[in-house]
CHARMM internal coordinates of N, CA and C (Angstrom, degrees):
IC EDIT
DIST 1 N 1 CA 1.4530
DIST 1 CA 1 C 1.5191
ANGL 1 N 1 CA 1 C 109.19
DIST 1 C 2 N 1.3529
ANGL 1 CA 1 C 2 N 122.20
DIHE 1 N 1 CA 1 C 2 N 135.83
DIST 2 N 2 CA 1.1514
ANGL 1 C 2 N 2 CA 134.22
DIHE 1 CA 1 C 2 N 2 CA 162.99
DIST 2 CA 2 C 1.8000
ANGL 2 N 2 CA 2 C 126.18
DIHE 1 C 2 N 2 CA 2 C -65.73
DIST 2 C 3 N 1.4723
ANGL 2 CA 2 C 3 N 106.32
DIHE 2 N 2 CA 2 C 3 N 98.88
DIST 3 N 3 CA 1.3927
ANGL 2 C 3 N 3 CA 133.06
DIHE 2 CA 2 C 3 N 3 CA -164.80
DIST 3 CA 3 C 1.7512
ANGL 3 N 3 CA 3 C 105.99
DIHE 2 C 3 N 3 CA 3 C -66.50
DIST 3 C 4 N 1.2766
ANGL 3 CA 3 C 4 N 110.65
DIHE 3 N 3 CA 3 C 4 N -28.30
DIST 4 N 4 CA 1.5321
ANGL 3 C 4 N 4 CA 117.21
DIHE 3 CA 3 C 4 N 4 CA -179.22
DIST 4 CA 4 C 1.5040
ANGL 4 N 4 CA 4 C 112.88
DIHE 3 C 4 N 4 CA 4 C -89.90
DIST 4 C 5 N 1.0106
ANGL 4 CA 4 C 5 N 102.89
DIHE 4 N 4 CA 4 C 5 N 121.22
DIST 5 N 5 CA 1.6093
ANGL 4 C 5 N 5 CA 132.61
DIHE 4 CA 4 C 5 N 5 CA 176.92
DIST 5 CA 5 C 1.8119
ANGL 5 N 5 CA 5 C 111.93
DIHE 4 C 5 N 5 CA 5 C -82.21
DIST 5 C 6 N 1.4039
ANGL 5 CA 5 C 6 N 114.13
DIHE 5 N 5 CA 5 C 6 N 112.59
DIST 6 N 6 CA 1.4090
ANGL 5 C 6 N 6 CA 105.63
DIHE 5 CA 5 C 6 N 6 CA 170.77
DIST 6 CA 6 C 1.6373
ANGL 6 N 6 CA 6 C 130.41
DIHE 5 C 6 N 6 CA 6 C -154.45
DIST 6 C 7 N 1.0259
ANGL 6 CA 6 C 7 N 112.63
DIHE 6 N 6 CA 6 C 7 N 132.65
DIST 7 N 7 CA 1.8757
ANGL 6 C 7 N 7 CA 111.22
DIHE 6 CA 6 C 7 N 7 CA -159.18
DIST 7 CA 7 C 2.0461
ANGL 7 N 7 CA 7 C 82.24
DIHE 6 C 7 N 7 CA 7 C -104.21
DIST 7 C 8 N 1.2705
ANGL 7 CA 7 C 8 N 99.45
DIHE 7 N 7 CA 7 C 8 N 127.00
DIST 8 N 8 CA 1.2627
ANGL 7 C 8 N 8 CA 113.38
DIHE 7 CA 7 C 8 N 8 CA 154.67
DIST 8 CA 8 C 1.6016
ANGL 8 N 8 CA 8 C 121.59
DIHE 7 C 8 N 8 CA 8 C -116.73
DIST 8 C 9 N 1.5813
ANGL 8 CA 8 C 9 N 106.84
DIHE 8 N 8 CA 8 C 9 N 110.51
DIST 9 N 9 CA 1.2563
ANGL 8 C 9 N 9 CA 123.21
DIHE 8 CA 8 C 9 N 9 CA -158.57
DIST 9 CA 9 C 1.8715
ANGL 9 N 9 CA 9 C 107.02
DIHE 8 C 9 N 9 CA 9 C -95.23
DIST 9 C 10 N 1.1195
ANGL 9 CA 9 C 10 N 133.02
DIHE 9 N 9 CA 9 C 10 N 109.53
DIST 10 N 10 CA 1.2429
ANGL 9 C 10 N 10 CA 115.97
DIHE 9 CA 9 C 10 N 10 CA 173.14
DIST 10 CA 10 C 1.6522
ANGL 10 N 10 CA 10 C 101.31
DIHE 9 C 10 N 10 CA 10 C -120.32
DIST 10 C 11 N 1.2944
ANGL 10 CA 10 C 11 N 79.77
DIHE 10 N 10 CA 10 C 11 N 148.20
DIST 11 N 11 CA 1.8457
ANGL 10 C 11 N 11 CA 95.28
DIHE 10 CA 10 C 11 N 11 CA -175.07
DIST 11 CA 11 C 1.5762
ANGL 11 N 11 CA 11 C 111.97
DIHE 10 C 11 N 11 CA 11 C -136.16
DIST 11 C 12 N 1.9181
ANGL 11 CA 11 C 12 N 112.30
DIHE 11 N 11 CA 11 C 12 N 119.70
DIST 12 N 12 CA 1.2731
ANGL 11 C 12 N 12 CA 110.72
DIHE 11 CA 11 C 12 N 12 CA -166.55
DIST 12 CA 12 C 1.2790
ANGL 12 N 12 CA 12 C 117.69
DIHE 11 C 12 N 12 CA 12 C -91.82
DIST 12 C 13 N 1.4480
ANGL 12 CA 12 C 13 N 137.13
DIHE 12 N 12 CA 12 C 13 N -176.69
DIST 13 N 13 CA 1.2842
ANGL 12 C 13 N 13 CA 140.64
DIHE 12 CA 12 C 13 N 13 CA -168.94
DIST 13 CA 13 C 1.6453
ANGL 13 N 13 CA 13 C 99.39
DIHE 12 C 13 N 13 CA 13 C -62.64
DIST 13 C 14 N 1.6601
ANGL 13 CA 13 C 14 N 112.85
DIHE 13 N 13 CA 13 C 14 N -31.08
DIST 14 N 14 CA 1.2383
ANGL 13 C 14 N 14 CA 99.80
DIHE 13 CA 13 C 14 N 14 CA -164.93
DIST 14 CA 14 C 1.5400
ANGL 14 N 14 CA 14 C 110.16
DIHE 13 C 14 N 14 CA 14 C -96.42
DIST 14 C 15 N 1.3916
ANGL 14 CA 14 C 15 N 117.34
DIHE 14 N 14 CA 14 C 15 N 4.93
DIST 15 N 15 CA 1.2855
ANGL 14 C 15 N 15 CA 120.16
DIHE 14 CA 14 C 15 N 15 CA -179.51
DIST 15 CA 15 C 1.0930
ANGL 15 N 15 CA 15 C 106.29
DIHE 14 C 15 N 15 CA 15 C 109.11
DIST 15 C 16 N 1.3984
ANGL 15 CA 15 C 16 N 149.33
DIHE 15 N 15 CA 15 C 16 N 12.05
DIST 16 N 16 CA 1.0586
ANGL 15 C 16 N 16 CA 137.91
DIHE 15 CA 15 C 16 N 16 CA -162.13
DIST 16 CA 16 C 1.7615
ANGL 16 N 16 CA 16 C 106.64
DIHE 15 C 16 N 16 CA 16 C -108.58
DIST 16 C 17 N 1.1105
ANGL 16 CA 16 C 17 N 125.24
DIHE 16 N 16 CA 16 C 17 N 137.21
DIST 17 N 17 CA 1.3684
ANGL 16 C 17 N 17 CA 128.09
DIHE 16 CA 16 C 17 N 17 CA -162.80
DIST 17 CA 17 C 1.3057
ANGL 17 N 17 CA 17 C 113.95
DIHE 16 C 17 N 17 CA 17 C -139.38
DIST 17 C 18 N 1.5495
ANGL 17 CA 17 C 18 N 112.67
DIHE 17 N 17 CA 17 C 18 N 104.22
DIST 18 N 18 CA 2.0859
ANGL 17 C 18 N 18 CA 138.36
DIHE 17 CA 17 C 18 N 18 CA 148.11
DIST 18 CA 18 C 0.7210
ANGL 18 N 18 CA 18 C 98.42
DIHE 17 C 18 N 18 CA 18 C -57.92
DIST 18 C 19 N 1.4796
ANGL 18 CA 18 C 19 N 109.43
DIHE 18 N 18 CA 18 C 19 N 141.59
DIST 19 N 19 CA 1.2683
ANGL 18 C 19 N 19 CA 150.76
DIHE 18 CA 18 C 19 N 19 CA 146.32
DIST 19 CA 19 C 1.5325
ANGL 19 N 19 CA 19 C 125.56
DIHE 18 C 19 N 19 CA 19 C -111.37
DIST 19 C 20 N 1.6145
ANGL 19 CA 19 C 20 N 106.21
DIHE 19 N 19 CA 19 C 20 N 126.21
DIST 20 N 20 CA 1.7206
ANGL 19 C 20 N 20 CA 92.67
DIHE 19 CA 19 C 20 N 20 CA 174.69
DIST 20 CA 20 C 1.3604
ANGL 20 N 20 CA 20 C 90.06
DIHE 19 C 20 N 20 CA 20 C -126.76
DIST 20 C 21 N 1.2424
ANGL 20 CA 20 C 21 N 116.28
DIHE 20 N 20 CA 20 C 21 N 147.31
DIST 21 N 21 CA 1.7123
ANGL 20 C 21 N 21 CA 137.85
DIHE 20 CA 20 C 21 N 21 CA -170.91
DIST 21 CA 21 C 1.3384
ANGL 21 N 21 CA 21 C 96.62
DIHE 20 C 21 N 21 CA 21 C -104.99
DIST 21 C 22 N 1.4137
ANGL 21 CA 21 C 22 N 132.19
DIHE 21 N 21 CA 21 C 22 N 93.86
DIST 22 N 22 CA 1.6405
ANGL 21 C 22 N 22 CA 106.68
DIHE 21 CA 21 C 22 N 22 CA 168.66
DIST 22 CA 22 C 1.7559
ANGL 22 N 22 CA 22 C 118.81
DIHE 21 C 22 N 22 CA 22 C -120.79
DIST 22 C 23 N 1.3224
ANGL 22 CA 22 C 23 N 103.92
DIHE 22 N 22 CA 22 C 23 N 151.76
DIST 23 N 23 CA 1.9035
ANGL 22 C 23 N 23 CA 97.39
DIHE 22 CA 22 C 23 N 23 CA -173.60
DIST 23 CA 23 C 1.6932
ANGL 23 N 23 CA 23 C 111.81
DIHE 22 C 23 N 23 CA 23 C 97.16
DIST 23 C 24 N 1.1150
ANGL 23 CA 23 C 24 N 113.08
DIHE 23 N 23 CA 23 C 24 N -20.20
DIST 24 N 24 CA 1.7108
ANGL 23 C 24 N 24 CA 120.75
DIHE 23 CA 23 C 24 N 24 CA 168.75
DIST 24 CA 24 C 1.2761
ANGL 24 N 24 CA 24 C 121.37
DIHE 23 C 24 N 24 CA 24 C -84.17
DIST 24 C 25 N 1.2701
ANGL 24 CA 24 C 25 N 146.10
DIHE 24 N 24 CA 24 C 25 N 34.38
DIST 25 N 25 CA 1.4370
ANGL 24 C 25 N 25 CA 122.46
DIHE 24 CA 24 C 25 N 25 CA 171.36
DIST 25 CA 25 C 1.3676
ANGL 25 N 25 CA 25 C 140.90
DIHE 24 C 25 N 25 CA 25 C -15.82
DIST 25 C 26 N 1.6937
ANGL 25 CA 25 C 26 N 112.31
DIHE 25 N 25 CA 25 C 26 N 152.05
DIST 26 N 26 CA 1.2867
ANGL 25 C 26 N 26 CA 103.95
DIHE 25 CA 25 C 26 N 26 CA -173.65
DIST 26 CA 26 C 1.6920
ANGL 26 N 26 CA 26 C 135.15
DIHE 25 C 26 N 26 CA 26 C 49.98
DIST 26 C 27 N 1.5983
ANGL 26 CA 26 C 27 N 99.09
DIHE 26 N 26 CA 26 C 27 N -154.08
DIST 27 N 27 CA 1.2095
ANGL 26 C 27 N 27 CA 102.72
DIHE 26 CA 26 C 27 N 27 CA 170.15
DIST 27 CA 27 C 1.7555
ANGL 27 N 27 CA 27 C 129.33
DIHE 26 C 27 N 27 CA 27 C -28.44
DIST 27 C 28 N 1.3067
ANGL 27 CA 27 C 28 N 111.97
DIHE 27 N 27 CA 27 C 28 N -65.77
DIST 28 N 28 CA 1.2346
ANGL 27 C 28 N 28 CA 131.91
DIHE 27 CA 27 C 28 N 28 CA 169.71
DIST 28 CA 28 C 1.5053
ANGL 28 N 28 CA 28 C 127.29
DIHE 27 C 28 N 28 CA 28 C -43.42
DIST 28 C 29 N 1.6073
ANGL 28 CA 28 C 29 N 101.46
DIHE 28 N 28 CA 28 C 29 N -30.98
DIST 29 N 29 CA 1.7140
ANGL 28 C 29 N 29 CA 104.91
DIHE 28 CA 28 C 29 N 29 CA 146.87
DIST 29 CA 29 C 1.2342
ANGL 29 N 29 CA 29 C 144.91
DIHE 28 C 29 N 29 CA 29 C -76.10
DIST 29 C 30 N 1.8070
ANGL 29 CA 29 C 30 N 109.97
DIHE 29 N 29 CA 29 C 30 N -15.35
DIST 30 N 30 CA 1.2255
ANGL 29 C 30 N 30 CA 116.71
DIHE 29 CA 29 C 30 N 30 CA -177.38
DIST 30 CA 30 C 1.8773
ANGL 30 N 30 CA 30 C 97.37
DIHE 29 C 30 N 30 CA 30 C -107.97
DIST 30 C 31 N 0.9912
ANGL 30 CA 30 C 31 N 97.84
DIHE 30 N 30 CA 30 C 31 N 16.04
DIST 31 N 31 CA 1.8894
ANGL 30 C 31 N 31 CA 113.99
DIHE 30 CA 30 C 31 N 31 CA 173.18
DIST 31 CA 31 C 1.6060
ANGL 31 N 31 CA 31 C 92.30
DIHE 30 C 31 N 31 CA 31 C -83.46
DIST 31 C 32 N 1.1558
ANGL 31 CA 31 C 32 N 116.47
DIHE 31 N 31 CA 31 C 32 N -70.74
DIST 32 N 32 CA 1.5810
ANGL 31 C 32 N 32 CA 135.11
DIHE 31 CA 31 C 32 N 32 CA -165.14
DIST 32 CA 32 C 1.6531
ANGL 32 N 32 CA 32 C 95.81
DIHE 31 C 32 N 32 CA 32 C -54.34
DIST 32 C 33 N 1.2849
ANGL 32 CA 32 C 33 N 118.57
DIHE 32 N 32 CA 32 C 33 N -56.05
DIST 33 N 33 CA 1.8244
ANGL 32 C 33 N 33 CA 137.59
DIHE 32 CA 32 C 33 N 33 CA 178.20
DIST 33 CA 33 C 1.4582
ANGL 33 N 33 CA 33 C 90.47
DIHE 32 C 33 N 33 CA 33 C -38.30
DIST 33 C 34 N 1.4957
ANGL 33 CA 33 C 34 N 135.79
DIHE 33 N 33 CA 33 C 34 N -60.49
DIST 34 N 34 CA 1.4551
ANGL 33 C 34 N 34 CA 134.54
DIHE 33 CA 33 C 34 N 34 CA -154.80
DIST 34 CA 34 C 1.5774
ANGL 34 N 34 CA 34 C 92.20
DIHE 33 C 34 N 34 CA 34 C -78.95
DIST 34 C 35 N 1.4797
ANGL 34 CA 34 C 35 N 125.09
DIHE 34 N 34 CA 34 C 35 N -54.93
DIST 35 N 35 CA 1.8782
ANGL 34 C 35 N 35 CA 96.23
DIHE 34 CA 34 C 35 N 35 CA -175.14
DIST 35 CA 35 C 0.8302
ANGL 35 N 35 CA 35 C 97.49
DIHE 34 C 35 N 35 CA 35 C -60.06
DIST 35 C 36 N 1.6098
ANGL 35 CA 35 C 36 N 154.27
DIHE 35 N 35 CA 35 C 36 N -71.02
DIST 36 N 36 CA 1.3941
ANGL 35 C 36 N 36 CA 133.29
DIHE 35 CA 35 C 36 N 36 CA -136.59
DIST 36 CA 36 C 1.5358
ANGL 36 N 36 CA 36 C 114.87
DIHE 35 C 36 N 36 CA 36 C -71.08
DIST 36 C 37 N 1.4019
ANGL 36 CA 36 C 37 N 116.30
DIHE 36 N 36 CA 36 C 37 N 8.00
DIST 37 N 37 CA 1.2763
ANGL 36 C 37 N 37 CA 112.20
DIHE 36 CA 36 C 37 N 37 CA -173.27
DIST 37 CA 37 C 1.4471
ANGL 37 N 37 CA 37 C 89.45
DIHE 36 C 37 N 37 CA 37 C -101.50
DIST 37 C 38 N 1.4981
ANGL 37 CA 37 C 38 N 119.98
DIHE 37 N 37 CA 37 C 38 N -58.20
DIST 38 N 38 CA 1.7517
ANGL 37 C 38 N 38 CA 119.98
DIHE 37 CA 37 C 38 N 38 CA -170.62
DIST 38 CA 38 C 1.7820
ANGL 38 N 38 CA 38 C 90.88
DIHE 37 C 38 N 38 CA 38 C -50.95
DIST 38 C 39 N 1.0562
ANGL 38 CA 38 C 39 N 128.70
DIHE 38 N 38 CA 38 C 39 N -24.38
DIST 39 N 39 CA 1.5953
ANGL 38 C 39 N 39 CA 124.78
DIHE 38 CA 38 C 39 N 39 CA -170.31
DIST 39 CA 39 C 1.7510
ANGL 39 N 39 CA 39 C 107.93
DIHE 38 C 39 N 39 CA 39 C -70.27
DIST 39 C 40 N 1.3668
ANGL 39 CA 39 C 40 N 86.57
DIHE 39 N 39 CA 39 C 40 N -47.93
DIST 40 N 40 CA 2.0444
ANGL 39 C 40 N 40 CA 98.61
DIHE 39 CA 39 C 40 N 40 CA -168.16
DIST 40 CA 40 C 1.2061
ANGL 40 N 40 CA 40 C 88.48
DIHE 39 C 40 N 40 CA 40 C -95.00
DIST 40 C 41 N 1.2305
ANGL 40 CA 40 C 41 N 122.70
DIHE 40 N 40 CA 40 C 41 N -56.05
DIST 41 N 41 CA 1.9208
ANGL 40 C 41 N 41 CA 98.02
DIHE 40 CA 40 C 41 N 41 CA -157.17
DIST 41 CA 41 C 1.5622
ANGL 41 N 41 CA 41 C 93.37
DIHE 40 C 41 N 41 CA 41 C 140.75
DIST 41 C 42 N 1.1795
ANGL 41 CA 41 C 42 N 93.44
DIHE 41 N 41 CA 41 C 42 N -157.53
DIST 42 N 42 CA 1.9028
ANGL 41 C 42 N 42 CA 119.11
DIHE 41 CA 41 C 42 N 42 CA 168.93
DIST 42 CA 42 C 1.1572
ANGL 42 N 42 CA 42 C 112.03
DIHE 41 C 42 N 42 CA 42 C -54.41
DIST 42 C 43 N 1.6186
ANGL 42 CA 42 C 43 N 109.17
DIHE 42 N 42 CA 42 C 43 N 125.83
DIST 43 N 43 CA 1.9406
ANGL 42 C 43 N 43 CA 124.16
DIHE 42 CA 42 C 43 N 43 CA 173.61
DIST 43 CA 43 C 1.5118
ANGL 43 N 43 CA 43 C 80.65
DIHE 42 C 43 N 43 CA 43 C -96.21
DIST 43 C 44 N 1.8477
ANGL 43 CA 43 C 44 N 102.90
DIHE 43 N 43 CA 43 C 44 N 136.58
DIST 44 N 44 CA 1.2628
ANGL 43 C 44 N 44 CA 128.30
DIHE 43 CA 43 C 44 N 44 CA 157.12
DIST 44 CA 44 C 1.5825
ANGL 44 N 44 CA 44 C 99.31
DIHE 43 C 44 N 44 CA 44 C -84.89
DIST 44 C 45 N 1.1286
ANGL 44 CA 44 C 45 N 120.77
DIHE 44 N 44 CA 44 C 45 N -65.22
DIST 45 N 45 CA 1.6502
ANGL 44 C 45 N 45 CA 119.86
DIHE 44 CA 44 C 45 N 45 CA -179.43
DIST 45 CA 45 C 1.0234
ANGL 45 N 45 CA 45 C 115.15
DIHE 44 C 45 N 45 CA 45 C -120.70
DIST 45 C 46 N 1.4293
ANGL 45 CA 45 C 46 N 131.61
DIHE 45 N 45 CA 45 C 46 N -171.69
DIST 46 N 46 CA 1.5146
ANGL 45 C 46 N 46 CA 142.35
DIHE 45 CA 45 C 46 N 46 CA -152.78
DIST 46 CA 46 C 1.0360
ANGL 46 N 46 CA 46 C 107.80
DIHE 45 C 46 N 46 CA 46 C 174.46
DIST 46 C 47 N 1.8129
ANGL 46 CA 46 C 47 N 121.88
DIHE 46 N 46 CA 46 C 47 N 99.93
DIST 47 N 47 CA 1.2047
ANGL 46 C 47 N 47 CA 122.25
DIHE 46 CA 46 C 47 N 47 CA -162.98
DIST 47 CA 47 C 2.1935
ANGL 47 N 47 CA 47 C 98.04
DIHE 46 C 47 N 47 CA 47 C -132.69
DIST 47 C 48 N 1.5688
ANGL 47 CA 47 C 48 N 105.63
DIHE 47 N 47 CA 47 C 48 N 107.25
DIST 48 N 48 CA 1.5560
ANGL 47 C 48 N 48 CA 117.65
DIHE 47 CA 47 C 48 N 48 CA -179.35
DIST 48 CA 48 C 1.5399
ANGL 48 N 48 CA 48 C 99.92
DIHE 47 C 48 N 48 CA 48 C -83.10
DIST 48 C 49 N 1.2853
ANGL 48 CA 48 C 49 N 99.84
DIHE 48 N 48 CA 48 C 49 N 110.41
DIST 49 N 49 CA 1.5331
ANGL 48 C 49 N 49 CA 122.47
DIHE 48 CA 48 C 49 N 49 CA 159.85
DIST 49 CA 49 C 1.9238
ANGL 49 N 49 CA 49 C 118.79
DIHE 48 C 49 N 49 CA 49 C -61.83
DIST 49 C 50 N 1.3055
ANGL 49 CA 49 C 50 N 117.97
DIHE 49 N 49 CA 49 C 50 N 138.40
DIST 50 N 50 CA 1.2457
ANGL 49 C 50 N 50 CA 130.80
DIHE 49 CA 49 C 50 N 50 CA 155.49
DIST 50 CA 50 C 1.9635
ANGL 50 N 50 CA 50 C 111.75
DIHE 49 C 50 N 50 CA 50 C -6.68
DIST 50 C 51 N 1.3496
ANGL 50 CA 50 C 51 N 98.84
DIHE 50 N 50 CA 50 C 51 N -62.99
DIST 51 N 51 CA 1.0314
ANGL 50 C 51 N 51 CA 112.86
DIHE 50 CA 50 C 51 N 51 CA 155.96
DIST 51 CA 51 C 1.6074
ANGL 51 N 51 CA 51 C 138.19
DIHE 50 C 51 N 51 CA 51 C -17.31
DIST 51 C 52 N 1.7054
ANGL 51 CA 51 C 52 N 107.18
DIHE 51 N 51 CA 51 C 52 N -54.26
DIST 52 N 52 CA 1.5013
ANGL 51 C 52 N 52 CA 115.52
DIHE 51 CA 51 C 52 N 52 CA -165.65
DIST 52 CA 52 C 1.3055
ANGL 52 N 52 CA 52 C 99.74
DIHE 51 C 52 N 52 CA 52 C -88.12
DIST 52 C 53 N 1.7829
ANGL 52 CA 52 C 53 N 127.64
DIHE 52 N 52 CA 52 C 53 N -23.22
DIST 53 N 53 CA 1.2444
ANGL 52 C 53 N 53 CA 132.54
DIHE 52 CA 52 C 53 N 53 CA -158.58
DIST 53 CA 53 C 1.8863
ANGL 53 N 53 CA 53 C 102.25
DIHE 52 C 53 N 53 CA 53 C -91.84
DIST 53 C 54 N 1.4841
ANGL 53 CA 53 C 54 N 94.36
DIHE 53 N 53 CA 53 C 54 N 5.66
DIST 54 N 54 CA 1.8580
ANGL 53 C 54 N 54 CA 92.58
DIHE 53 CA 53 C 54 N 54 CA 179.90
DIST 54 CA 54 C 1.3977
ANGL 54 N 54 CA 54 C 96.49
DIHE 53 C 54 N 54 CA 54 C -84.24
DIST 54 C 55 N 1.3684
ANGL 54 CA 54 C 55 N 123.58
DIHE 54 N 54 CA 54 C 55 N 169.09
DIST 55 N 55 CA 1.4949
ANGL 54 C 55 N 55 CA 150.64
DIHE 54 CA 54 C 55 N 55 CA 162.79
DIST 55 CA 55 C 1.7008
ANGL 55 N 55 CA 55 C 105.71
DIHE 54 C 55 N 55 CA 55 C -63.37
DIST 55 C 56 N 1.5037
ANGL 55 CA 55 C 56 N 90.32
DIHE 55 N 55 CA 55 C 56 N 123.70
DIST 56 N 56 CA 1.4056
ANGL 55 C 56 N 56 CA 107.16
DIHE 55 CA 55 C 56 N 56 CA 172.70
DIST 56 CA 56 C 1.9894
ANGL 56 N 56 CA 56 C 129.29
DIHE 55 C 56 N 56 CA 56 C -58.23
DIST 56 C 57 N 0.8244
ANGL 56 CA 56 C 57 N 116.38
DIHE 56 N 56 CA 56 C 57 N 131.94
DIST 57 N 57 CA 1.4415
ANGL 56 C 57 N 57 CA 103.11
DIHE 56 CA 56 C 57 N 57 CA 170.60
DIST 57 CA 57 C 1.2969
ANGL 57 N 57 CA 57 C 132.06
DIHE 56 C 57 N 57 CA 57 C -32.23
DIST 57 C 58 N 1.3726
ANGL 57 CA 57 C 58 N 120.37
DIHE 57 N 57 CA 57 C 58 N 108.27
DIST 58 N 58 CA 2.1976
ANGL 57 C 58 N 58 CA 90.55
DIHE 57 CA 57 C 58 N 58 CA 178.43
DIST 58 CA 58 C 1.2905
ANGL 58 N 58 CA 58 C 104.33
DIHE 57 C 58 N 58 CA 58 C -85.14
DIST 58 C 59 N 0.8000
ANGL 58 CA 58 C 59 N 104.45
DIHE 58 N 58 CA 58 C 59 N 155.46
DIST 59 N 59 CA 1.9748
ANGL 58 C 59 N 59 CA 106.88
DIHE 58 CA 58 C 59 N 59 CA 156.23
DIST 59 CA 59 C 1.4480
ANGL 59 N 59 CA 59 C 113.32
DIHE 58 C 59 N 59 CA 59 C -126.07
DIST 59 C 60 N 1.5951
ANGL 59 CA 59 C 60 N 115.06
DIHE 59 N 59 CA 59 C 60 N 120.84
DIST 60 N 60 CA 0.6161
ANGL 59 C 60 N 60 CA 108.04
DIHE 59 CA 59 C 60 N 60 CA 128.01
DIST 60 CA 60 C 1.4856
ANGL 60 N 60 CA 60 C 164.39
DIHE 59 C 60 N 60 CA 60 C -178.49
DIST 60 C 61 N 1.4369
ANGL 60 CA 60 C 61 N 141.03
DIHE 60 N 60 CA 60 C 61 N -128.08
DIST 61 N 61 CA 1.6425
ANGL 60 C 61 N 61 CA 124.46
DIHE 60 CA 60 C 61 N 61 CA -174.87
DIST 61 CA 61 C 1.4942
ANGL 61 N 61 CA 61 C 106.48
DIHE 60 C 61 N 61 CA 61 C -118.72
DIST 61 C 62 N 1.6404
ANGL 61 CA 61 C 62 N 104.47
DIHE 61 N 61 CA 61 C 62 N 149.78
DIST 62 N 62 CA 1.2981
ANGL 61 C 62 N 62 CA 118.35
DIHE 61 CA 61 C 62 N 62 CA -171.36
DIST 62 CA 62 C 1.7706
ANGL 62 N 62 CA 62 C 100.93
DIHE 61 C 62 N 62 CA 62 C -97.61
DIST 62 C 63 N 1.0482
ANGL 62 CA 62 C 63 N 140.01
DIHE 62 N 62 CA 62 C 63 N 166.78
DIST 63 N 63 CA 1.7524
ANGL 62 C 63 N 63 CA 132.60
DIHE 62 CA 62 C 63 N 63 CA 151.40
DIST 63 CA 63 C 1.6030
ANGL 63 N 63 CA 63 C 87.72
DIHE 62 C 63 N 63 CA 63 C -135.91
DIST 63 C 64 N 0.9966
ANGL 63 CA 63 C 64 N 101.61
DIHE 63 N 63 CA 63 C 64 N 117.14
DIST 64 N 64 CA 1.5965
ANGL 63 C 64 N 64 CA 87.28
DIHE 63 CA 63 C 64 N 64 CA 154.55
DIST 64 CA 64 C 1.9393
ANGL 64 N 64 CA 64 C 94.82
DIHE 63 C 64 N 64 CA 64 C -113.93
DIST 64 C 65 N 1.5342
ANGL 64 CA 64 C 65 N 94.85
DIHE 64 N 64 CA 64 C 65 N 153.83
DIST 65 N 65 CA 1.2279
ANGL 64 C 65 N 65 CA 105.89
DIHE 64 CA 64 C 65 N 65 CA 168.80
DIST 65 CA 65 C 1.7917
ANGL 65 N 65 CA 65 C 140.87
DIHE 64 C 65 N 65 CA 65 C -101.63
END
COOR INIT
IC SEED 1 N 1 CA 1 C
IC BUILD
């Protein structure tokens, strides 16, 4: 799994602003998708990469007692 996390933000002359989510799968990418939207405003489109359709990280913890 890819450990690096990265938002590539492009913003055009006319204001218009991409986003690429990369290194987040799943859920946890369309987590990141919702701030940048309350941030910008209105999604014209919404396009899920190869990427979002991989298996999420599990985590998880042992206790032994």
């Amino acid at each position: 799994m890819n450990s690096k996390h990265e938002i590539e933000i492009q913003i055009s002359q006319t204001g218009e602003v991409k986003a690429h989510i990369k290194g987040i799968p799943g859920r946890g990418c369309s987590d990141v998708a919702k701030i940048l939207k309350d941030i910008v405003g209105e999604v014209k489109s919404d396009t899920k990469t190869s990427e979002y359709y991989q298996p999420e990280p599990k985590i998880g913890i042992d206790i032994k007692h």
